[in-house]
N, C-alpha and C positions, 0 to 999 in steps of 0.2 A: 104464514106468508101473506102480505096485502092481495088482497083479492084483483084491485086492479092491474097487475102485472097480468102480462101474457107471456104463455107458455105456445110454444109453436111444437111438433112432431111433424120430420119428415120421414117418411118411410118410401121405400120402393116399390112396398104392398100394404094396400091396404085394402079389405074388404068390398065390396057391392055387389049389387046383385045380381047380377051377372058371373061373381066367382066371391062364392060365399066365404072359401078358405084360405081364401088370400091374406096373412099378415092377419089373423084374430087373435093370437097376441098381443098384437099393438089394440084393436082396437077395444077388446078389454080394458085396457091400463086408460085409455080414453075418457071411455064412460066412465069410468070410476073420479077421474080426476073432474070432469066435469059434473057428476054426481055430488063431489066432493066442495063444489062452489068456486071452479076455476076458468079461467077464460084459457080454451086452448084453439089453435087454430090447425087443422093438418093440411097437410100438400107431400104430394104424389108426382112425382116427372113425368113429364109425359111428354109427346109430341106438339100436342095443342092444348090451349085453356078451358079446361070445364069446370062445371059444380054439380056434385051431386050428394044427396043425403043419404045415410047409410045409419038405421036405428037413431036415431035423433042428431048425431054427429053431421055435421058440413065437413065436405073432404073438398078440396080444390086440386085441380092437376093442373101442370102446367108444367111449360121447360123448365131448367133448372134455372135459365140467366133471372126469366121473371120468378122463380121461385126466392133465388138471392134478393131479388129485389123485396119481395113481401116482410122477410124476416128482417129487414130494419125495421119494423115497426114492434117488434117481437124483445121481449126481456132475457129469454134462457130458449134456446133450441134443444132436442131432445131428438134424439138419431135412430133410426132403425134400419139395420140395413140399404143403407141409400146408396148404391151400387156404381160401380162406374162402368162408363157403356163406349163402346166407340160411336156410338149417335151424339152427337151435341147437344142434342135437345134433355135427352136422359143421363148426361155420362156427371154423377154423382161429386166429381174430382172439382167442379164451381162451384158447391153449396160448401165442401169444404175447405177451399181456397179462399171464400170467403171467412166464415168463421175464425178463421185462423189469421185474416188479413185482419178483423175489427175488432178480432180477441172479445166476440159473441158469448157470455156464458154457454156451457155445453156439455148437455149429460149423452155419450155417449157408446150404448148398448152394442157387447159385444155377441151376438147368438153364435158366431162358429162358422160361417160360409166367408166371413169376410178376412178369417183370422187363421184357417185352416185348409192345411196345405192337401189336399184331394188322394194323393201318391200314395199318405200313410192314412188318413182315415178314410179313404172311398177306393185301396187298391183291387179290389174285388168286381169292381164298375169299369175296370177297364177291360178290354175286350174286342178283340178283328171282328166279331161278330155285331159290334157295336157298335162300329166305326166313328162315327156322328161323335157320339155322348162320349166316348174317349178320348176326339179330341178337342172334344168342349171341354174336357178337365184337365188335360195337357193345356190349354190355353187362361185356365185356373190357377193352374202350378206356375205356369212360365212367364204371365204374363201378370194377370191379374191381383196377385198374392204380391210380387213384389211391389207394384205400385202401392196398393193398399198399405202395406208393412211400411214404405215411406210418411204415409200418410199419420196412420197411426202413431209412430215416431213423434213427428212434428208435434202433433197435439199432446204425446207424454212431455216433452221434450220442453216446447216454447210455449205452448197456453196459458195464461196465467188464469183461467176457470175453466178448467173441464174436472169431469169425474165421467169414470168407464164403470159400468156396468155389468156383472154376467150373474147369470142365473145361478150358479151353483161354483165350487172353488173348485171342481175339474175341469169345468170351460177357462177359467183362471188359470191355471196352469198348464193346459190346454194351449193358450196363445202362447206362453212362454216356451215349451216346445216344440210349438209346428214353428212360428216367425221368429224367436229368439229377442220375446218382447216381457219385460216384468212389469205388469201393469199396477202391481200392488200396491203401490205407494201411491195413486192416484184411484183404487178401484176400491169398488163396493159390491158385496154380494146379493144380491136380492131377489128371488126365486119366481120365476112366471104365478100371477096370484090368480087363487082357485074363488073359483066362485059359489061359496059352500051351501047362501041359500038357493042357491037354480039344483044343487046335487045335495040335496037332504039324505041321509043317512037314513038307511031302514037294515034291519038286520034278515038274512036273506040265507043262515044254516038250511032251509029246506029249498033248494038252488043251487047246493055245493056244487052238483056235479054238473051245471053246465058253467062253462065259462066263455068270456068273453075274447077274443084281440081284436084290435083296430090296427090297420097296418095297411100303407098302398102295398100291393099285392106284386113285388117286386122280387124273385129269389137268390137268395145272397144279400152283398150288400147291409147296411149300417141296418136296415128295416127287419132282416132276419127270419123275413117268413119260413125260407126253411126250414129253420130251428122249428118252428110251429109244426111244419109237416113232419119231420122227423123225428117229433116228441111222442105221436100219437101212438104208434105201435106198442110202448112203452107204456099205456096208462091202460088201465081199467076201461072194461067193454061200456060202463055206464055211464061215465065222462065223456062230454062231447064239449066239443069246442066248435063257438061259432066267429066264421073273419069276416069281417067285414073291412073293407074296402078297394081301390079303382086300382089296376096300375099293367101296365105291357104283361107282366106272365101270368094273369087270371087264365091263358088258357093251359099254360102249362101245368099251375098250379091241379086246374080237374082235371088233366090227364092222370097225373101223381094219385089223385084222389081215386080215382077209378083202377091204376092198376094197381091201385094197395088194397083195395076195395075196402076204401075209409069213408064211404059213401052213410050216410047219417051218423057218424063220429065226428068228422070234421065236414061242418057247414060253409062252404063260399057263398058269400055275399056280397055281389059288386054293386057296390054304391057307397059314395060319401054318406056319413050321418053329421047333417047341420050338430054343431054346439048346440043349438036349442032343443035338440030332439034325444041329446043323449038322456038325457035321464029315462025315459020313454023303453029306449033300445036297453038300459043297465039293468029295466026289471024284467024278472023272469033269469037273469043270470047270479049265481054267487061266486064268481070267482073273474080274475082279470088275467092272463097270461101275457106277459110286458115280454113279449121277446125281440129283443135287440141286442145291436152289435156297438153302436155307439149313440146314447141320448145324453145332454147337457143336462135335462129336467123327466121329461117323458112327461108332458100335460094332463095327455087322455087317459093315464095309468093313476095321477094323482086326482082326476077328476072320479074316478072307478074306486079309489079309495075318499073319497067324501063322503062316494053314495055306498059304502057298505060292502063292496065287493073286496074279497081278500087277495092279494094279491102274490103270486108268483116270477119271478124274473131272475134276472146274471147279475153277478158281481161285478159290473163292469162298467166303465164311465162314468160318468153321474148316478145312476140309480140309486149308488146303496149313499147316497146323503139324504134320499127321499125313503128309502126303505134300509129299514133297522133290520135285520134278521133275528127273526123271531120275536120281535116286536111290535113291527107293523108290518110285516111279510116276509115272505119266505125268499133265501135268492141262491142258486146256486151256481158252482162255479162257472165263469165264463164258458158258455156254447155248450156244457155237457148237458144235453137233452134227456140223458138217462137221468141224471141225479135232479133235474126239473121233475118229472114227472115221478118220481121216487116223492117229490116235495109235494105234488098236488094229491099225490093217495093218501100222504098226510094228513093232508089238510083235511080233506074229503072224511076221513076217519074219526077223529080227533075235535070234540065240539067244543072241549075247554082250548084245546091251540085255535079254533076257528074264529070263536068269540073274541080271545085277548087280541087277539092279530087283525081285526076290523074295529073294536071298538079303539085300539091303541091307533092304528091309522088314521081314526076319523079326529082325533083332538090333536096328533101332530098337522093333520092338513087344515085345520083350525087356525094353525098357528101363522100358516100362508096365503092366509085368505086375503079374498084381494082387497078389502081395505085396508088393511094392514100393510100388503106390499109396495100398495100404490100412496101410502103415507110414508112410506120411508122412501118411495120414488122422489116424492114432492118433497120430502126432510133434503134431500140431495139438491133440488133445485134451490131449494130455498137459503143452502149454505153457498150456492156459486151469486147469488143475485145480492 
């Protein structure tokens, strides 16, 4: 692709320092495009216009009307969840009313909030006890979803350059049965890319028995911590599993703890771990326990498999396109904890399944590494321009 074109990204998150985990996704794919010798510029909605640096990247924020305004000067836009708000300033619906008015080339990425209906993949979040958050997702389902699904439409429909995006072919499939949208004939798959020299692979059999999850600390729900808490009874007194992360039932979670009395088995850990820090956090563990209810990709699961740690998880959504069973890890069926932990005694036992099953992981997640992904991001722009 001519280097002098400009590649624009708008997203509705994106990283600073001030909320380190906002949208690191996007700004992965960033670095790499601009590592890669590209002019890219990002912008973020906001209320009022600023600039600030984030890892060598320029972010600019601003309302959307000036956000439209900048992207004439832009070859191919490149979408990240850019949200629609009933604020004016932030409501997502004039970046795309644009694009679609000057038929803007447009790669854009579908992650699943914009495309997915809350009722059937987040019916567990709803709740009299929740009131709030329940009917922030009733105003998801009723409101938000439909406009979007128009939206979406349009740009299948009359764009003459767009191409859609998603990580894995069940978020693909995914939009076709929450919105009743088939994106295929216009989409491409292309996996969140791992960044395999920051997570160097070291082999870690003497560490089987502690393992890791990363998960906000929510029970129930897509996140599945209690499948974690549920698992432990089930496994060997020498297996310990440590959680780490923030979320509303951290305190319910150490009550659980305490009256199961899983108190140095299962370790709580409340706090985010920066991207920069996991490798740090993954020594000292051999194993990764990916418990979920619903991931497109699971990131921090493929990151846990670069650096060596074997991993266990469900047969469920996305996962098993990232984990092979019995190849690159172990999965069992959806939410039964008994037959998870039946897999991790496995593991733990077993040094010839330990070894095939981390060293097979580390040269599939090879294969997704983020130059790679963010060359066939950029192969995609390059065929709309």
């Amino acid at each position: 692709m001519p280097q002098n074109k400009c590649i624009a990204v708008v997203a509705s998150l994106y990283p600073s320092g001030k909320a380190l985990y906002r949208g690191g996704f996007v700004h992965t794919r960033v670095a790499e495009y601009i590592k890669k010798g590209e002019k890219v510029k990002v912008f973020v909605p906001a209320r009022e216009e600023s600039e600030y640096e984030f890892e060598g990247v320029r972010v600019r924020r601003a309302p959307v009307q000036r956000i439209a305004h900048f992207l004439e000067k832009c070859d191919v836009v490149m979408l990240h969840l850019v949200h629609l708000s009933l604020t004016p300033e932030l409501d997502g619906a004039v970046v795309y009313r644009y694009l679609l008015r000057e038929s803007v080339p447009t790669v854009f990425f579908v992650h699943g909030y914009e495309a997915q209906r809350a009722v059937v993949s987040l019916r567990s979040e709803f709740s009299l006890a929740r009131l709030r958050s329940s009917l922030g997702l009733l105003y998801h389902d009723l409101f938000y979803i439909p406009k979007m699904r128009r939206i979406i439409l349009r740009f299948l429909e009359t764009h003459p350059a767009v191409r859609f995006v998603t990580v894995s072919n069940w978020m693909l499939e995914e939009v076709r049965r929450s919105i009743g949208i088939d994106l295929r004939p216009k989409a491409v798959v292309i996996p969140n890319g791992i960044n395999t020299s920051r997570f160097r692979f070291e082999y870690r059999w003497q560490d089987r028995h502690r393992f890791l999850s990363l998960r906000p600390l929510v029970l129930g729900g897509k996140y599945a911590v209690d499948l974690a808490v549920k698992t432990m009874p089930y496994l060997p007194k020498e297996v310990v599993l440590d959680l780490y992360g923030k979320g509303r039932d951290a305190a319910k979670i150490r009550r659980i703890i305490e009256r199961q009395a899983l108190q140095g088995r299962l370790n709580l850990v409340e706090t985010f771990v920066p991207n920069a820090e996991l490798p740090k956090l993954f020594a000292g563990h051999g194993g990764y326990y990916a418990v979920t209810r619903m991931d497109a990709q699971g990131v921090s699961m493929c990151e846990a498999m670069a650096s060596g740690l074997a991993v266990v998880s469900f047969r469920t959504t996305g996962i098993p396109e990232f984990v092979k069973h019995s190849e690159t890890g172990l999965l069992a069926k959806p939410y039964d904890v008994k037959e998870a932990a039946g897999l991790i005694e496995t593991l733990v036992t077993d040094k010839n399944l330990y070894t095939r099953l981390v060293e097979n992981a580390r040269r599939f997640i090879e294969s997704i590494d983020i130059s790679i992904t963010a060359a066939k991001e950029l192969e995609v722009v390059e065929s709309l321009i």
